[in-house]
C-alpha positions as a LaTeX table, in Angstrom:
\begin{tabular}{lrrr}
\hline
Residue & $x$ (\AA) & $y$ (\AA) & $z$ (\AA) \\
\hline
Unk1 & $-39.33$ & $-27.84$ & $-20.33$ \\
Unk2 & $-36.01$ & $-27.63$ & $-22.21$ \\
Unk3 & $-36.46$ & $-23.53$ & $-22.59$ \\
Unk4 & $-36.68$ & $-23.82$ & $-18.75$ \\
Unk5 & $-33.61$ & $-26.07$ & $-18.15$ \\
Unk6 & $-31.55$ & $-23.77$ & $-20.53$ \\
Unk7 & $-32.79$ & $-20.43$ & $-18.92$ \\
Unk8 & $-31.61$ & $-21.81$ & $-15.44$ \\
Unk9 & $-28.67$ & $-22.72$ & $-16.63$ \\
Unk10 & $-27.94$ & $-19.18$ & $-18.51$ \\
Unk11 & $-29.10$ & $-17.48$ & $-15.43$ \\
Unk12 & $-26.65$ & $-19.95$ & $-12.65$ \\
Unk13 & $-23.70$ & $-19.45$ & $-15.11$ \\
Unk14 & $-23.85$ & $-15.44$ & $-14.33$ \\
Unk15 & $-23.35$ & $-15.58$ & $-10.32$ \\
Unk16 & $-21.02$ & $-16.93$ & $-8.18$ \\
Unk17 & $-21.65$ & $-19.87$ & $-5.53$ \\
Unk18 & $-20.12$ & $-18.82$ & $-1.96$ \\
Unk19 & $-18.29$ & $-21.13$ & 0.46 \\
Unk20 & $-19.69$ & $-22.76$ & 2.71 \\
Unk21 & $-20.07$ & $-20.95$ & 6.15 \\
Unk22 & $-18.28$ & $-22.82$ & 9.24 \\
Unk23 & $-15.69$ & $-24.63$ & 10.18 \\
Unk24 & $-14.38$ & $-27.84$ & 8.72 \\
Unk25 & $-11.97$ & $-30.30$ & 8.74 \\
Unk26 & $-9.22$ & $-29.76$ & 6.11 \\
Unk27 & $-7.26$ & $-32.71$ & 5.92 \\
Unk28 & $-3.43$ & $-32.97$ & 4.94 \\
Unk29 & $-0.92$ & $-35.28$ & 2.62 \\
Unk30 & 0.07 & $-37.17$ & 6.03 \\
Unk31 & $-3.63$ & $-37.40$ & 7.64 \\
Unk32 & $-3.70$ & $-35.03$ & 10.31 \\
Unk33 & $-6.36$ & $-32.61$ & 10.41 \\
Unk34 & $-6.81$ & $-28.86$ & 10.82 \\
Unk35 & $-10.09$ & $-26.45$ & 11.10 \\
Unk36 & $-10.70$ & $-23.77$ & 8.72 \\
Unk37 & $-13.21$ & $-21.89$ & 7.35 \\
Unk38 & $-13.39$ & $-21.57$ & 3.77 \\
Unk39 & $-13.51$ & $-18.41$ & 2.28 \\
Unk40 & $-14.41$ & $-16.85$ & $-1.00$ \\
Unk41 & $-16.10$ & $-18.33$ & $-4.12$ \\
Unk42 & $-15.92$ & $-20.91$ & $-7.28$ \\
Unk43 & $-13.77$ & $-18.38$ & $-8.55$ \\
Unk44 & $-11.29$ & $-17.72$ & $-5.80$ \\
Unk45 & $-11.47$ & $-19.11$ & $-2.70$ \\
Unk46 & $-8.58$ & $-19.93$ & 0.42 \\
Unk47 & $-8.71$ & $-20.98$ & 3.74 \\
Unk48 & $-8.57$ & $-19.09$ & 6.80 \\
Unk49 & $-8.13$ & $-20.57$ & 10.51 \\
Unk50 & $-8.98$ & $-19.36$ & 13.73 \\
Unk51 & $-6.06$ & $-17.09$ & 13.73 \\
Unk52 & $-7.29$ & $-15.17$ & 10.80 \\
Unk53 & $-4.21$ & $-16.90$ & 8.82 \\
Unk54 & $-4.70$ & $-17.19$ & 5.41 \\
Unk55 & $-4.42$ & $-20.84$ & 3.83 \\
Unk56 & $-3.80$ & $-22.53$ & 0.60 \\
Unk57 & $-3.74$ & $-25.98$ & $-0.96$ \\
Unk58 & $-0.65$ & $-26.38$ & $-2.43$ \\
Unk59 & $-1.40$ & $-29.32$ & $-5.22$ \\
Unk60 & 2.59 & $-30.04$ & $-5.84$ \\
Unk61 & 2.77 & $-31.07$ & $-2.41$ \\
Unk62 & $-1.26$ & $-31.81$ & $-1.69$ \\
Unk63 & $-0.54$ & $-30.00$ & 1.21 \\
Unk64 & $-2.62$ & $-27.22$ & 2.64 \\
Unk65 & 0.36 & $-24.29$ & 3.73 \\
Unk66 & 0.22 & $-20.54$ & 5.35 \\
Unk67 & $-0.35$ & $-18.28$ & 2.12 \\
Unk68 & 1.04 & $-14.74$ & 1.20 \\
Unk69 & 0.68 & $-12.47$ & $-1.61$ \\
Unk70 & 2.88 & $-12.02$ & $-4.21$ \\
Unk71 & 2.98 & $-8.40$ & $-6.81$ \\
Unk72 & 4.07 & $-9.43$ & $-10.41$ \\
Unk73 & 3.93 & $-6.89$ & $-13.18$ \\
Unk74 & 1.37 & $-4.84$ & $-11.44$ \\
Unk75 & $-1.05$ & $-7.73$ & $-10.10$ \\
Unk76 & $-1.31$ & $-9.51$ & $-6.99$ \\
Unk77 & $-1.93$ & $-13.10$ & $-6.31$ \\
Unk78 & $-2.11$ & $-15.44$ & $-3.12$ \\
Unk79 & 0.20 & $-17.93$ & $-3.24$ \\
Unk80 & 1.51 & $-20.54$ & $-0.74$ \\
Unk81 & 4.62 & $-20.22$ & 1.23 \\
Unk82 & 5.81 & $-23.77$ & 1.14 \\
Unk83 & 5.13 & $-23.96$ & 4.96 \\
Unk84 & 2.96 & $-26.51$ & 5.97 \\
Unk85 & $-0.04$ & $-25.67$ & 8.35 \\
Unk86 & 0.59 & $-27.77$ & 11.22 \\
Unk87 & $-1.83$ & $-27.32$ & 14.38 \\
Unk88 & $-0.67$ & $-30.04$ & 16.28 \\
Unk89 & 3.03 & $-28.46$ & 17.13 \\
Unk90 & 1.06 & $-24.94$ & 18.26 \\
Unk91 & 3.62 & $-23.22$ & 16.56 \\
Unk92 & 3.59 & $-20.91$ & 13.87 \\
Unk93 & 6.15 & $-21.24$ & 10.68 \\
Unk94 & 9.84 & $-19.77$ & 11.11 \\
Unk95 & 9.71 & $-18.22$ & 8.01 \\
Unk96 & 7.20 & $-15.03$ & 9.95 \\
Unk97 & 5.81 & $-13.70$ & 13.09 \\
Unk98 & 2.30 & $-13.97$ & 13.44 \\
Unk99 & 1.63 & $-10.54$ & 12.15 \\
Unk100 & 3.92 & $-11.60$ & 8.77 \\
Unk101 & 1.12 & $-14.05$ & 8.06 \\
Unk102 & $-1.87$ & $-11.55$ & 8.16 \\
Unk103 & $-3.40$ & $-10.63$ & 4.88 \\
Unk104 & $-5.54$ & $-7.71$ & 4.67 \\
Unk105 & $-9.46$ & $-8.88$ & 4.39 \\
Unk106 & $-9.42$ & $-6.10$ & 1.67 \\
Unk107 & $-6.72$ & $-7.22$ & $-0.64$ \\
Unk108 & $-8.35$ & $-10.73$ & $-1.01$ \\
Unk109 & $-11.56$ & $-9.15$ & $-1.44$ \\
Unk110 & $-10.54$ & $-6.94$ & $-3.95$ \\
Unk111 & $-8.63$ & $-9.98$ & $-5.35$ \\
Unk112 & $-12.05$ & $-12.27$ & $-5.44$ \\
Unk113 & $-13.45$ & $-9.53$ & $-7.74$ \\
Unk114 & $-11.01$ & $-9.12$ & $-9.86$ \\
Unk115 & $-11.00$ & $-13.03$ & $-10.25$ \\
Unk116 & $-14.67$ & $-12.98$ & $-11.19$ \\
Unk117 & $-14.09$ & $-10.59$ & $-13.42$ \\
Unk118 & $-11.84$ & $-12.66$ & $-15.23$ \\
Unk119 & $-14.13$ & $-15.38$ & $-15.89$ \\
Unk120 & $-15.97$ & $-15.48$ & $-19.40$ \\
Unk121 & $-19.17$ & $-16.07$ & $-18.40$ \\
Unk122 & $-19.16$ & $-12.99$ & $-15.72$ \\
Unk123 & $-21.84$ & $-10.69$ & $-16.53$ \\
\hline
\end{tabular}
């Protein structure tokens, strides 16, 4: 039984666990409430909304906030803006037009592997 328990656990250590699929309520520092869909893995994961926006929690802030990508030395990470997602106004940051905020599907895909391919355990 203990040869069993170890080989499941070898064998769940080498793949990744995807989000869940479907909306949910993401819940901000001041208690109001946005839908998103969550996105990736255990790895790497974000937020997008209806929009297609891409979304971050920020943990300085415990805020969830529009997300872009940011090049250092040759590789990319998603990052938040500082911006605060806030459905309730309808209105989308200053800092961007709505196109500003679109991330290509690719890049974060590409990003997602590259983040699993980080990990120690990734076979």
């Amino acid at each position: 039984m203990k040869k069993l328990l170890l080989i499941t656990m070898i064998c769940t250590l080498g793949f990744a666990v995807p989000a869940y699929k479907g909306e949910i309520d993401f819940k901000q520092k001041d208690g109001s409430t946005f839908k998103g869909e969550l996105k990736g893995d255990e790895y790497f994961s974000w937020v997008e909304d209806k929009q297609g926006n891409i979304i971050k929690y920020n943990t300085k802030t415990k805020n969830y906030e529009y997300a872009k990508l940011k090049e250092t030395n040759s590789s990319v990470d998603l990052i938040s803006t500082g911006v605060k997602v806030d459905m309730l106004s309808g209105k989308l940051p200053s800092f961007g037009s709505a196109e500003d905020l679109k991330i290509d599907k690719e890049i974060l895909h590409n990003l997602l592997k590259q983040k699993r391919e980080e990990r120690p355990y990734h076979h």
